[in-house]
N, C-alpha and C positions, 0 to 999 in steps of 0.2 A: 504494500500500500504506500503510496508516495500522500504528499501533501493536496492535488490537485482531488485523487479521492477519496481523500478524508473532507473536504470542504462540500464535497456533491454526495456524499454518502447520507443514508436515512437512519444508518442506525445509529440506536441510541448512544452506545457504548462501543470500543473496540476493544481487541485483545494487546495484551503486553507485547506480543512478537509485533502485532500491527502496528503499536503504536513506534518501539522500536525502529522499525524499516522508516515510519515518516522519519525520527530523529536522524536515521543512520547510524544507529547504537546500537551495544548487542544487549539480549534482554534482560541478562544482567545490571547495567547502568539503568535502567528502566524502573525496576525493582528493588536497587537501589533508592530511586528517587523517590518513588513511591512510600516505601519504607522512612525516608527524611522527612517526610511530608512535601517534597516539593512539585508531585502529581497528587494530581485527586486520583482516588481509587475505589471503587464497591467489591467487596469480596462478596460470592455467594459459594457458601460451603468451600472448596478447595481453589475452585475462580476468581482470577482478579480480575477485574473490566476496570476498564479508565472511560469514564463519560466522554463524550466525541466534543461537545461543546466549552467542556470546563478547558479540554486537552487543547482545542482552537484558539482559546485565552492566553494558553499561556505560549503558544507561537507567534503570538499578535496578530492573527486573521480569525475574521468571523467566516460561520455558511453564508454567509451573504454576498462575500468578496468575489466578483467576477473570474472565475475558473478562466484563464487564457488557450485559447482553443489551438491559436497557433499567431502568428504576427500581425500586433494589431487588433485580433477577432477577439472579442469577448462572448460571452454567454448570450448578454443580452444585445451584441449586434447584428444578429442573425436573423 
């Protein structure tokens, strides 16, 4: 998962590895961070999920930000 679909993505939450791949970290530093508290995190039973929106906050893009489709092209230029 790159940063373009985490911003077009519907779900609520992703996983550690996902979130990972956007950072370009392994999912240890992840887990780490999470662990610091410097990720928000929901455990359910054995699962970490990191919220999609909280995790968008802290890369400083919203869902809202214009996905670049290719040069020039936005989302909504189409």
């Amino acid at each position: 998962m790159d940063l373009d679909e985490l911003r077009i993505s519907r779900a609520a939450v992703v996983t550690v590895a996902q979130a990972a791949s956007v950072f370009g970290v392994d999912v240890r530093t992840v887990a780490r961070a999470i662990e610091n508290g410097e990720l928000p995190a929901v455990r359910l039973g054995r699962r970490v999920l990191i919220p999609r929106l909280p995790l968008l906050a802290v890369l400083g893009v919203t869902a809202d930000d214009a996905v670049v489709e290719g040069p020039g092209v936005g989302v909504g230029d189409q």
